[in-house]
N, C-alpha and C positions, 0 to 999 in steps of 0.2 A: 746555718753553720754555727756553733758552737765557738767561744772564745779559747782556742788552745797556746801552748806557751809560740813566743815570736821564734824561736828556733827551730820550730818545726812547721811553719809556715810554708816552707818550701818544700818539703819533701813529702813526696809522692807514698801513697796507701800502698801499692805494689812493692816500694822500698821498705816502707816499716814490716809489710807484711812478709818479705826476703827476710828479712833480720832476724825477725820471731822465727824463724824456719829453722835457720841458719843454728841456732840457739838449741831448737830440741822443747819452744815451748808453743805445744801444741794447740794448747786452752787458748793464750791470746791469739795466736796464728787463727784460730778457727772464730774465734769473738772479730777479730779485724777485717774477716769475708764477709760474715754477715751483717755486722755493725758500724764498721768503718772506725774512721781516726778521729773524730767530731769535725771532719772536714768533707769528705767522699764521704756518702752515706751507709756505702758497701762495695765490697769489691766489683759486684755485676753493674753498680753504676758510676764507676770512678770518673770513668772517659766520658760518660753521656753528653754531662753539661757541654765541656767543650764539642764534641763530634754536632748535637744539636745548634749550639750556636754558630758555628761554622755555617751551616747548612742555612741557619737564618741570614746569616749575612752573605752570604751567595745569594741568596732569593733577592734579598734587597736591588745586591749590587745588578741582577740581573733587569730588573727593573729602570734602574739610572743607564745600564747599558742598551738599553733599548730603546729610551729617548735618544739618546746621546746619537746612536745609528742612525737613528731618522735623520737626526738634523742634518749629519755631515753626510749622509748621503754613503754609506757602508756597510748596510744590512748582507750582503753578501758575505764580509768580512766577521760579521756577528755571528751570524750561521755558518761558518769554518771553524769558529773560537769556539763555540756549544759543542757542534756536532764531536769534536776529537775531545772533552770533557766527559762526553758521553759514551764513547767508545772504550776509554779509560777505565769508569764506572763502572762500565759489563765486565771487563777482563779482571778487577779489583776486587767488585763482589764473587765474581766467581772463585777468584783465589782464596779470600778470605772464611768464603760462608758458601760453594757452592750454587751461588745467585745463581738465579737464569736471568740468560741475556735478552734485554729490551728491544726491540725489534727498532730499528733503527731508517725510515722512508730514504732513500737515495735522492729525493729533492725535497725541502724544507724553506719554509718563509721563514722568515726572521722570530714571530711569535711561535710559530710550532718549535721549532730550534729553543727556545727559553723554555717552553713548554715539556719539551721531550727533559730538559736539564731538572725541572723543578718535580719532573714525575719519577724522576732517577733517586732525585735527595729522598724523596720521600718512603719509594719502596727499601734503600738503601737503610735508612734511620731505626725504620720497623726490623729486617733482619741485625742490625748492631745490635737492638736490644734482646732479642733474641739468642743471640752468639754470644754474646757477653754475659747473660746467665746462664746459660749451659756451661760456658765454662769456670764459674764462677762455684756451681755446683759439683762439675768434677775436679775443681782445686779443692773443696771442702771433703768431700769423701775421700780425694789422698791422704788429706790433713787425718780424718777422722780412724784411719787405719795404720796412722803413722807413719806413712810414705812421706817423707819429707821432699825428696827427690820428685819422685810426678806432681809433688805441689809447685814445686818449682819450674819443671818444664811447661805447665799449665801457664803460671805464671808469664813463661816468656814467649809462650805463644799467643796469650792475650796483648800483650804489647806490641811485640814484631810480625805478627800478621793478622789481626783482629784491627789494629789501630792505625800505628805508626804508616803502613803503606797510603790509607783514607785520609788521615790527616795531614801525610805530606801534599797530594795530590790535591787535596785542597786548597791547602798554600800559598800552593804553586798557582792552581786559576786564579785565584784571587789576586796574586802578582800578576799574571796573566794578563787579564783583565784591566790593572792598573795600566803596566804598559797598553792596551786597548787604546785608552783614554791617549795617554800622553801620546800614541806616534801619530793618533787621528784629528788631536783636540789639542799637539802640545800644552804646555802649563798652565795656561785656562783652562783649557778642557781638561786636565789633570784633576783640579782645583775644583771644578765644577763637579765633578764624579765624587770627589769624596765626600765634598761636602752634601751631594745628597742621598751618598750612603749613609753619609753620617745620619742625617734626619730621618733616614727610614726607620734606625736604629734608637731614637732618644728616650722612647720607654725605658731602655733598658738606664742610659745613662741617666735618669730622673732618679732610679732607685740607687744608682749612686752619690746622686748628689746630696739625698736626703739623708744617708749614714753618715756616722760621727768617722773621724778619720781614722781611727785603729779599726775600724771594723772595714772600712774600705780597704784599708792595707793589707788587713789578710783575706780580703774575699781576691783584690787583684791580685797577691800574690799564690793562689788556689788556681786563680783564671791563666796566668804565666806558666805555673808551673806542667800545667797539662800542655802548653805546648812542646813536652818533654828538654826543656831546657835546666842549667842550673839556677835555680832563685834564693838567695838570701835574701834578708830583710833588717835593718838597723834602724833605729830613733836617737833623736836627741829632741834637747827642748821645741824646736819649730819646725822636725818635720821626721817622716817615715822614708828611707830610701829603701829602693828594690834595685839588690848590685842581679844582675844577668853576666854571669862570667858566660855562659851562652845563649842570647835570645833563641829559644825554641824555633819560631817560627823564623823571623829574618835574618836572624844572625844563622841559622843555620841555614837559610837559601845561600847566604854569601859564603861561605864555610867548604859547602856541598858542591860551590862549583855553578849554580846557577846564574851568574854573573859574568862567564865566560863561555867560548865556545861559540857553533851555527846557531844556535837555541837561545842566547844569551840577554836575559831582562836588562833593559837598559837601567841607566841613572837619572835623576833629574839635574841638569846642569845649571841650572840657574838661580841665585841664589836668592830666598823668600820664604814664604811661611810653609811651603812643599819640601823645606829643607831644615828645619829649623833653625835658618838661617844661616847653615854652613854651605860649602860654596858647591857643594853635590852630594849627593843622597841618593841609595839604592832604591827605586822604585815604591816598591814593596814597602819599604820604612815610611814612604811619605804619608801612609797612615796614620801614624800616629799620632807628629803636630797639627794632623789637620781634626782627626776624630777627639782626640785627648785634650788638642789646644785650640785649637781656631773656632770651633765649632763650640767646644764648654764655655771661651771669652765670650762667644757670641749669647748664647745661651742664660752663664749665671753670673758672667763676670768675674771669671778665675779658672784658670788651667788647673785639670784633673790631675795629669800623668806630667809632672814637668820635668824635662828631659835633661840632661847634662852631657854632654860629650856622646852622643848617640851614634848609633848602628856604626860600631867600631868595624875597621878591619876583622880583626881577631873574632869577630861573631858576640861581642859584649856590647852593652847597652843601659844606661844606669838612668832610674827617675825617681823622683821624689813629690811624693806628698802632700803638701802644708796643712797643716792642723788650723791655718788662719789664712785665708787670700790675701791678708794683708802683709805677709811676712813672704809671699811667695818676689823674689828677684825681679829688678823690672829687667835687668838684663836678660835674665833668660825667657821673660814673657815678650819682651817686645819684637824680636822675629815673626809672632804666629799673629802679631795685631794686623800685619800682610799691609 
């Protein structure tokens, strides 16, 4: 990823490339499909990064949840949560890309059920990238003919039913999943799931540990921004904030109603390093201070993502930076020390 200006950190390739449409100029519209913004590589792979890592951190989480069932004695329970994942998958590929549907055994163990979920992500990843350059190609040939309009229809059908549907439904298991933990394992077992999802994950977090802090800031704000939320990004002398007037992923579970209703993710009620030490937290959120904070304290000795008034009502969510662990708040660090 290239260093672009900090005010375009947050805006999405499909946005700048609406613009240039909007405008009548055609050259960059068509240089932004195949070359990207020096953030997205190109149109066909704008979503990859995230839809791929999604799919990594399900595998992970599928793993922690399969310990997690043995112990407490709920594999029956594991294999109802897979199986309706999977059945999702079939209906969602097929919407999206025509998928053919996975054949689905009417009785499942606990590992064929993880197994049936990890064979879905996979066939599933291979048609994304498939769908996402075909259409990627026929937004360029509108472009190249001067249909502005079919580029743009392209456009919003690469979002709202290429992506957006996969990416919510992601989301969601993974909130899911979350609640798994708590209503089997309440907040130990909460606590205990993240934390070794977190670990499944630390490759990824070494590569950030090792980046100077501007370059974190705009690769995390690259990684937010795909979960199609609002991202700005501000500095001053001792730190980078990332303002979320809407978290993508959690704040638009809360937002959307996932919080309510038969179906309803519960909160974590107790207040601890699964809350950032506020007195309750949507489920879903407790990701963060544990993957962001508890898990980097433990790790390098300084919180990644440090949080400030987090997973609002309103779907907002703000964290900052430090360019120095030494300058990072004990108040806001000393919650996730648990």
């Amino acid at each position: 990823m290239t260093q672009v200006a900090m005010d375009q950190w947050g805006r999405r390739l499909s946005d700048t490339l609406r613009e240039a449409l909007r405008k009548g100029d055609f050259e960059r519209a068509a240089s932004l499909v195949e070359h990207g913004d020096g953030m997205a590589k190109s149109l066909a792979k704008e979503y990859s990064l995230m839809y791929r890592g999604l799919g990594i951190t399900i595998r992970v989480m599928l793993g922690a949840l399969s310990g997690l069932a043995r112990d407490w004695h709920v594999d029956d329970a594991l294999v109802a949560h897979c199986r309706a994942f999977a059945v999702d998958l079939n209906h969602l590929y097929a919407a999206a890309w025509q998928g053919v549907a996975q054949p689905i055994p009417a009785t499942l163990s606990a590992a064929e059920a993880t197994a049936l979920v990890v064979a879905a992500l996979a066939a599933g990843e291979a048609d994304f990238d498939r769908a996402h350059g075909m259409n990627a190609q026929s937004t360029l040939a509108a472009i190249r003919r001067g249909d502005g309009e079919a580029a743009l229809a392209m456009i919003d059908i690469k979002q709202h039913a290429l992506y957006l549907p996969l990416h919510d439904r992601f989301v969601r298991f993974m909130a899911d999943s979350m609640a798994f933990a708590l209503k089997h394992g309440r907040d130990d077992g909460l606590l205990r799931f993240q934390m070794e999802t977190a670990e499944g994950q630390k490759a990824g977090f070494d590569k950030w540990e090792e980046m100077p802090a501007a370059e974190f800031a705009q690769v995390s704000a690259f990684l937010l921004k795909l979960h199609m939320g609002d991202v700005t990004v501000t500095e001053d002398a001792a730190r980078f904030t990332l303002h979320q007037t809407l978290c993508g992923s959690g704040g638009r579970l809360r937002t959307m109603g996932a919080y309510e209703g038969a179906d309803a993710l519960p909160f974590v009620e107790k207040k601890g390093p699964l809350t950032f030490g506020q007195p309750r937290l949507p489920v879903y959120c407790s990701h963060c201070p544990v993957w962001n904070g508890v898990a980097t304290l433990k790790w390098y000795g300084r919180v990644h993502w440090l949080f400030e008034n987090a997973a609002r009502a309103d779907g907002g969510c703000t964290a900052h930076i430090y360019k120095r662990k030494e300058d990072q708040p004990e108040a806001l660090v000393a919650p996730l020390r648990g």
